[in-house]
C-alpha positions as CSV (number, residue, x, y, z in Angstrom):
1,X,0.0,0.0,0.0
2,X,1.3,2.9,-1.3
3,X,1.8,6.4,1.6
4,X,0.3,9.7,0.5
5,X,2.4,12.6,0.7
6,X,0.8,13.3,3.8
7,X,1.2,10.3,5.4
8,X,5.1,10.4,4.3
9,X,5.6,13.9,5.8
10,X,4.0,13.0,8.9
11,X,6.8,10.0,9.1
12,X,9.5,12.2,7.5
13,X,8.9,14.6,10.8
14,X,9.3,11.5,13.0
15,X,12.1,10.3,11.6
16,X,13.9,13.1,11.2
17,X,14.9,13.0,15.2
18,X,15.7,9.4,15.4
19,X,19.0,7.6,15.2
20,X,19.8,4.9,12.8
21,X,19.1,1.0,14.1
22,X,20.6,-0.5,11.8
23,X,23.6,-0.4,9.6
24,X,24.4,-2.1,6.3
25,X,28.0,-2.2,4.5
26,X,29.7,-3.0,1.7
27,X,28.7,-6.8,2.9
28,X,25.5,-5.9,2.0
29,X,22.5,-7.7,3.7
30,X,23.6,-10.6,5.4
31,X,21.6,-13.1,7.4
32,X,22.0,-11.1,10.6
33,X,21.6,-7.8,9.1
34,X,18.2,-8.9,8.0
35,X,17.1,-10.6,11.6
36,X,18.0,-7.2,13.0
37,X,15.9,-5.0,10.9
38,X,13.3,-7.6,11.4
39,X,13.6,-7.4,14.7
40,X,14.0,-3.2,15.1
41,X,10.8,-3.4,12.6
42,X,8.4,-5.1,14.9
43,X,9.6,-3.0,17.8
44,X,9.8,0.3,16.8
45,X,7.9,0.3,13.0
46,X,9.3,3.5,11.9
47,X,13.1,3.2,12.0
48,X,16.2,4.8,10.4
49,X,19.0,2.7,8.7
50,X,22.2,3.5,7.2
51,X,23.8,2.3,4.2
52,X,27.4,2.6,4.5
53,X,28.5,2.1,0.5
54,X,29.9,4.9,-1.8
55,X,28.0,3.5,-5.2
56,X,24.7,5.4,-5.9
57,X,23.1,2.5,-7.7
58,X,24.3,-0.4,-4.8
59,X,22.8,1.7,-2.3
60,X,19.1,2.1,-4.0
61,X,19.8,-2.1,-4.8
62,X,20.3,-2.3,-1.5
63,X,17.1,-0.1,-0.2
64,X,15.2,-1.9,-2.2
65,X,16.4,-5.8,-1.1
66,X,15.5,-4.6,2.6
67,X,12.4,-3.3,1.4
68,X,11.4,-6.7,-0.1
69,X,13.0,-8.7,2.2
70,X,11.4,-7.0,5.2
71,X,7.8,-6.2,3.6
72,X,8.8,-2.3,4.6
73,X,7.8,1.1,3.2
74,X,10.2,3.2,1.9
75,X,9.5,6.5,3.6
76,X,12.4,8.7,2.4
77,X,16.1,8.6,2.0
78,X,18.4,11.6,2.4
79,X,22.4,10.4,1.6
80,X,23.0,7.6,3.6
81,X,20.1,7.5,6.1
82,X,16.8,6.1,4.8
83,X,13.4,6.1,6.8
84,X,11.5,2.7,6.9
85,X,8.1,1.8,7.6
86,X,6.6,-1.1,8.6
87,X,3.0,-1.4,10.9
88,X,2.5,-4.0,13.9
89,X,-0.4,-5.3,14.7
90,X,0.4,-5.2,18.2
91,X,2.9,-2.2,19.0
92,X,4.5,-1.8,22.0
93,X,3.9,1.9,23.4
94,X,7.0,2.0,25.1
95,X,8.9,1.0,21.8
96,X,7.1,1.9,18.8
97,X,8.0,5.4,17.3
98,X,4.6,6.0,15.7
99,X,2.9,5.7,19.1
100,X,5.5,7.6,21.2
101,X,6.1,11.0,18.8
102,X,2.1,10.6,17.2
103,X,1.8,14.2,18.9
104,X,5.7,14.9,17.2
């Protein structure tokens, strides 16, 4: 499901203040690089991940092989840092971002 542009500003305003959860290399997305975005994902949903690798086009590969791999929305990406997305069903108010800054 696609985000409107108001939807993506509302998470680009979020995300904006948070620090990045996970970080991917030039190793690219290994097995436990995956298991931690899966698991930063279902705790926090809206999450901020760097992509450590000079080459334009490996980084947007990259971007979008976590994006499939994970089932997240891309929100935005500035240089290295890019914004995911991904609901829970059951969030956790002390962890999830979208319930802790909904009044950001």
């Amino acid at each position: 499901m696609a985000l409107s542009s108001e939807q993506k500003k509302a998470y680009k305003r979020i995300g904006h203040h948070l620090k990045p959860v996970v970080i991917i290399s030039e190793q690219g997305t290994t097995d436990g690089v995956l298991a931690e975005l899966d698991r930063a994902l279902n705790d926090h949903e809206l999450i901020k991940v760097r992509i450590t690798v000079e080459d334009r086009d490996t980084k947007q590969m990259l971007i979008q092989e976590i994006c499939q791999a994970s089932g997240a929305e891309l929100v935005q990406v500035i240089g290295k840092m890019a914004i995911l997305l991904r609901r829970n069903k059951t969030p956790n108010p002390n962890l999830s971002n979208l319930v802790r800054y909904k009044d950001f």
